[in-house]
C-alpha positions in Angstrom: 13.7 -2.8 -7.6 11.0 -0.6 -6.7 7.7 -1.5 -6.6 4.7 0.5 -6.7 1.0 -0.7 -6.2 0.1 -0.5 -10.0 -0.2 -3.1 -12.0 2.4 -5.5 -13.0 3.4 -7.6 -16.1 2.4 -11.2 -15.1 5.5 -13.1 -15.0 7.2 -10.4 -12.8 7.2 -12.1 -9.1 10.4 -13.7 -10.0 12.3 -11.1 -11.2 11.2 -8.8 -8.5 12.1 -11.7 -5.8 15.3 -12.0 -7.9 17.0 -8.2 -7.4 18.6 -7.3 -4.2 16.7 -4.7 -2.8 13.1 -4.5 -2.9 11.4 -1.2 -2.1 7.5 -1.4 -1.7 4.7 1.1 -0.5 2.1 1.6 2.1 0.0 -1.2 2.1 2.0 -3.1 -0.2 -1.1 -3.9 -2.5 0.7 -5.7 -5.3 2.7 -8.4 -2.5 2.5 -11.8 -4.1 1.7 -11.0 -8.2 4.6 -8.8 -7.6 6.6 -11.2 -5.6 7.0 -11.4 -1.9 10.6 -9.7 -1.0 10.7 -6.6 0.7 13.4 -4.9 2.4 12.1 -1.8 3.4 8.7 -0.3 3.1 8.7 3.4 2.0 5.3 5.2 3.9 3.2 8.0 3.9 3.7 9.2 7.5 1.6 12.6 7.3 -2.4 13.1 7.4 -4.9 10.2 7.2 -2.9 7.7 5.5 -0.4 7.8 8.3 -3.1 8.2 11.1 -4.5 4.8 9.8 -1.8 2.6 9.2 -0.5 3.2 12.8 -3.9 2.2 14.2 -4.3 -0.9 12.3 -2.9 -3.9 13.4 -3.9 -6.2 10.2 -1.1 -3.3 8.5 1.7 -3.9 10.9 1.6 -7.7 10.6 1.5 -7.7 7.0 4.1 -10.1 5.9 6.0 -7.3 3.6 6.0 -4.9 6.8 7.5 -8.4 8.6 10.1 -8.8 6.3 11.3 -5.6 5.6 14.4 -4.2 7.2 13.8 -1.0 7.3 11.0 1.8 6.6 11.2 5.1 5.2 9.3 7.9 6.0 8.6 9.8 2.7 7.2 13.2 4.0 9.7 15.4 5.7 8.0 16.9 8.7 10.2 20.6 8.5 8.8 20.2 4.6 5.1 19.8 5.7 5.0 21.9 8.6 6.0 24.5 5.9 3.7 23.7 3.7 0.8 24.1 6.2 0.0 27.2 6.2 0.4 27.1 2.2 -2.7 24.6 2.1 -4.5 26.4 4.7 -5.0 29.0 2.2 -5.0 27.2 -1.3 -6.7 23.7 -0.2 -8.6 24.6 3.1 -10.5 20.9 3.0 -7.0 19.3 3.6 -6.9 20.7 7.6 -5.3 17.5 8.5 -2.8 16.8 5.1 0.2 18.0 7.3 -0.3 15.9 10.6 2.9 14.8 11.1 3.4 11.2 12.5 7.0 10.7 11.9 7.6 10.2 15.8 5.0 7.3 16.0 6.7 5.3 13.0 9.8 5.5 14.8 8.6 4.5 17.8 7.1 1.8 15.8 10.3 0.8 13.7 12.0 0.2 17.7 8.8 -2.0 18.7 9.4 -3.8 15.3 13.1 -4.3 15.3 13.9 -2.2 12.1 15.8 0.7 10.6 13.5 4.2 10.4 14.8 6.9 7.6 13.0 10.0 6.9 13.8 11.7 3.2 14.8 14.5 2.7 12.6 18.0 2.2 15.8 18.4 -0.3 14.5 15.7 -2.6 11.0 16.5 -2.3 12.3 20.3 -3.1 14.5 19.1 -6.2 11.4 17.2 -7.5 9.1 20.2 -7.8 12.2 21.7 -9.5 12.7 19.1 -12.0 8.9 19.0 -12.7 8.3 22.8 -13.5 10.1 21.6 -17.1 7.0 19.8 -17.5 4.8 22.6 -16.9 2.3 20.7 -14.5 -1.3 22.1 -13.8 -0.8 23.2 -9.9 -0.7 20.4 -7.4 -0.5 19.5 -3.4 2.9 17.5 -3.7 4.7 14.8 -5.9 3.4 11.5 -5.3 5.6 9.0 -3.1 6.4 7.0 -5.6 8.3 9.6 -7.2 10.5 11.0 -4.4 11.2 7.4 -3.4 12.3 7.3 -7.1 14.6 10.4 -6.9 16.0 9.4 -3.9 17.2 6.2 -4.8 18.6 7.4 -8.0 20.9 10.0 -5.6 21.6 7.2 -3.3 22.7 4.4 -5.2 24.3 6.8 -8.3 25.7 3.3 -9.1 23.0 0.6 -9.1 21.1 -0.9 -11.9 17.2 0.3 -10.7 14.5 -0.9 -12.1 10.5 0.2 -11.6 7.5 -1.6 -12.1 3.9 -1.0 -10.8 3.6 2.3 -11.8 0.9 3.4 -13.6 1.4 7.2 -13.1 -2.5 7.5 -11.8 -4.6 8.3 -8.8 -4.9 11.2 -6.4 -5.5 14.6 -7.9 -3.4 16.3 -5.4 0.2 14.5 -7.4 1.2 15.9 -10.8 0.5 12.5 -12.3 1.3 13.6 -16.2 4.3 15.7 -15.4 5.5 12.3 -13.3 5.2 10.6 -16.1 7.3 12.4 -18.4 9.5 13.2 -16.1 10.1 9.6 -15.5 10.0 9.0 -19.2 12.9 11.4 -19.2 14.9 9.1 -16.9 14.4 6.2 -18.7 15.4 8.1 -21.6 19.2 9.2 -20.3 19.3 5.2 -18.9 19.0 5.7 -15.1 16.9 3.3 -14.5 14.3 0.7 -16.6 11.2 -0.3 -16.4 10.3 -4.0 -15.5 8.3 -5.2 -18.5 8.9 -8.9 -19.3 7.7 -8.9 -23.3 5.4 -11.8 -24.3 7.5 -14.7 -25.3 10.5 -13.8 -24.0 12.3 -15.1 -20.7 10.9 -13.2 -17.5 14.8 -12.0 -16.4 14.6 -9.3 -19.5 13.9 -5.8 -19.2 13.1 -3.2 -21.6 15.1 -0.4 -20.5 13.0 2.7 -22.8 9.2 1.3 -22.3 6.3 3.4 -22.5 5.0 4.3 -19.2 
């Protein structure tokens, strides 16, 4: 299960609580109406966002950043010190986008007893591929959400994965629409669902083609 800090169907905590693995994101926003398991807690660990999770303490004692096993670093420093000098040119107000904290979440994860991964710049690289179908306007970089997404579906090529939380919306920088469909497009060929417990039905089903 992956959830993402969109909103969720009411009736989900259980379900989400119910699968096996329960990816979550940053500051885990939707803990508690989206149930309270987490195993690991998948980060932004460049630029501001990283900066200011590792200097608050209210985010490190967050009872999903507790619980979780493990935490993933989503942003590939070899990727983002490439892209520096990209930005530098085509989105000058975003001097500090590439920071790289990587080193400091580590450190953390030992201080904090749990697993640190960093993904890939292979899946972040495959994902602009498999957006360009989609013809998005020009963008910073794929949201986390969605190379969290990508990189489960080549991890576990054999688990059922489900998604809830995401609404496909926010920064300006992500290629939200072309997310979307491309999303859309994996739900489609059935590898993975979306969690959207339908009124009057029990909260355990799942409506593996829903609008996103």
């Amino acid at each position: 299960m992956i959830v993402g800090n969109g909103e969720v169907p009411p009736g989900a905590a259980g379900l989400i609580d119910s699968a096996d693995l329960v990816i979550r994101f940053n500051d885990c926003r939707t803990y508690g109406a989206a149930g309270e398991k987490t195993d690991v807690v998948a980060i932004c660990n460049t630029g501001r966002p990283g900066k200011a999770r590792l200097a608050s303490a209210e985010w490190a004692s967050h009872p999903a950043l507790q619980q979780a096993d493990a935490i993933w670093s989503v942003r590939d420093p070899a990727k983002f010190t490439a892209l520096r000098a990209v930005l530098a040119i085509s989105h000058p107000e975003l001097d500090d986008f590439c920071d790289d904290y990587t080193a400091d979440f580590a450190r953390l994860c030992v201080c904090l007893g749990k697993k640190h991964s960093v993904i890939s710049r292979a899946v972040h690289e495959a994902v602009d591929t498999q957006l360009q179908v989609f013809a998005p306007e020009p963008y910073v970089v794929p949201s986390s959400g969605l190379i969290v997404i990508a990189f489960v579906l080549e991890s576990f090529r054999d688990a059922d994965l489900t998604i809830a939380g995401f609404g496909h919306e926010g920064w300006e920088g992500h290629p939200f629409e072309a997310e979307r469909k491309l999303v859309e497009r994996w739900i489609g060929e059935g590898r993975l669902s979306r969690l959207r417990p339908l009124e009057g039905v029990a909260a355990s089903s799942i409506q593996s083609a829903a609008p996103l």
